[in-house]
C-alpha positions as CSV (number, residue, x, y, z in Angstrom):
1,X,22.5,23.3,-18.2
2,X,25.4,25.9,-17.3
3,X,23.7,27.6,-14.4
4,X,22.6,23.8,-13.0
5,X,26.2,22.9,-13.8
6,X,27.6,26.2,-11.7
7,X,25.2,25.3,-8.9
8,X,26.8,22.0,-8.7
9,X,30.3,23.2,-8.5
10,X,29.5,26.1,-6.2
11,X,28.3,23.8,-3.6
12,X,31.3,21.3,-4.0
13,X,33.6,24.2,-3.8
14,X,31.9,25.5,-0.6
15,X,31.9,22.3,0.9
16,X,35.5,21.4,0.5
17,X,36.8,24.6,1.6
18,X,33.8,24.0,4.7
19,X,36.0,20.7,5.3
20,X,39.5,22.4,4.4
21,X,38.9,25.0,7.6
22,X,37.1,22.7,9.8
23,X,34.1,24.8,10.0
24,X,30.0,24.7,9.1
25,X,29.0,26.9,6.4
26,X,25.8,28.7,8.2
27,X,22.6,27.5,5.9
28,X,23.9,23.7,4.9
29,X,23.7,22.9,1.2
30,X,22.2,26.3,0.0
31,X,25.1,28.1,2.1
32,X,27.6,25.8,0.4
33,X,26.5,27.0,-2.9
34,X,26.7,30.7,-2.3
35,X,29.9,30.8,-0.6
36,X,31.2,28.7,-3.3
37,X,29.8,30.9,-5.9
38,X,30.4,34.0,-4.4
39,X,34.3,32.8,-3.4
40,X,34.8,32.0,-6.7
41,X,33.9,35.6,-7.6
42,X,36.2,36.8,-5.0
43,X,38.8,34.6,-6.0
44,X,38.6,35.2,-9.9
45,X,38.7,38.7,-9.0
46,X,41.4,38.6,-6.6
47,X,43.7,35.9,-8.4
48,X,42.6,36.3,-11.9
49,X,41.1,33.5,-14.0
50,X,43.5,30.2,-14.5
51,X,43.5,26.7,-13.9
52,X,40.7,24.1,-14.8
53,X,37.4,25.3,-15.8
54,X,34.5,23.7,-15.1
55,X,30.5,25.3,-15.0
56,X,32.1,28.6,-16.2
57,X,34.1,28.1,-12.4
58,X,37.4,28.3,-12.4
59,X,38.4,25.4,-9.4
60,X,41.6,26.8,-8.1
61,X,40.9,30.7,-7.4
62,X,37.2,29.7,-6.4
63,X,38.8,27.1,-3.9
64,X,40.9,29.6,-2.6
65,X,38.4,32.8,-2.7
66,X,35.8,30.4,-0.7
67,X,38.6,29.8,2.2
68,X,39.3,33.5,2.1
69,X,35.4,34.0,2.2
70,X,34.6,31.7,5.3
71,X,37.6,32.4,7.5
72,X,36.2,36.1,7.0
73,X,32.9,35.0,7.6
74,X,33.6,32.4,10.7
75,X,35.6,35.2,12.4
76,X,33.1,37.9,11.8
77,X,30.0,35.4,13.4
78,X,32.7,35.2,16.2
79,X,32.6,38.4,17.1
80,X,29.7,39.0,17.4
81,X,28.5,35.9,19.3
82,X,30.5,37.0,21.7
């Protein structure tokens, strides 16, 4: 039930910070889940582990980690669209 619940979380996380920045995660629901699970790695390890908890996901360094991960992401596909 943890790994269903961290799915679930991942892909909310990914999809607000999607709508925070404006921008479509490449890959729809399945890309919301691994940016939100991989920013929330990149977040934990970046900011450490605090706030709420929820699906072994902390919400405020994974919110922030995902942000960090698309603009990264977003400007990279820019560059080489162009």
């Amino acid at each position: 039930m943890g790994f269903i619940l961290m799915l679930i979380v991942g892909g909310l996380i990914g999809w607000i910070a999607g709508g925070i920045l404006g921008k479509d995660i490449p890959g729809g629901i399945l890309g919301n889940i691994i940016s939100g699970i991989v920013g929330a790695a990149l977040g934990s390890w970046l900011l450490g582990e605090w706030g709420p908890s929820i699906g072994s996901i902390h919400i405020f360094p994974a919110l922030i980690g995902t942000i960090v991960l698309i603009a990264i992401v977003s400007l990279v596909l820019n560059l080489i669209r162009k």
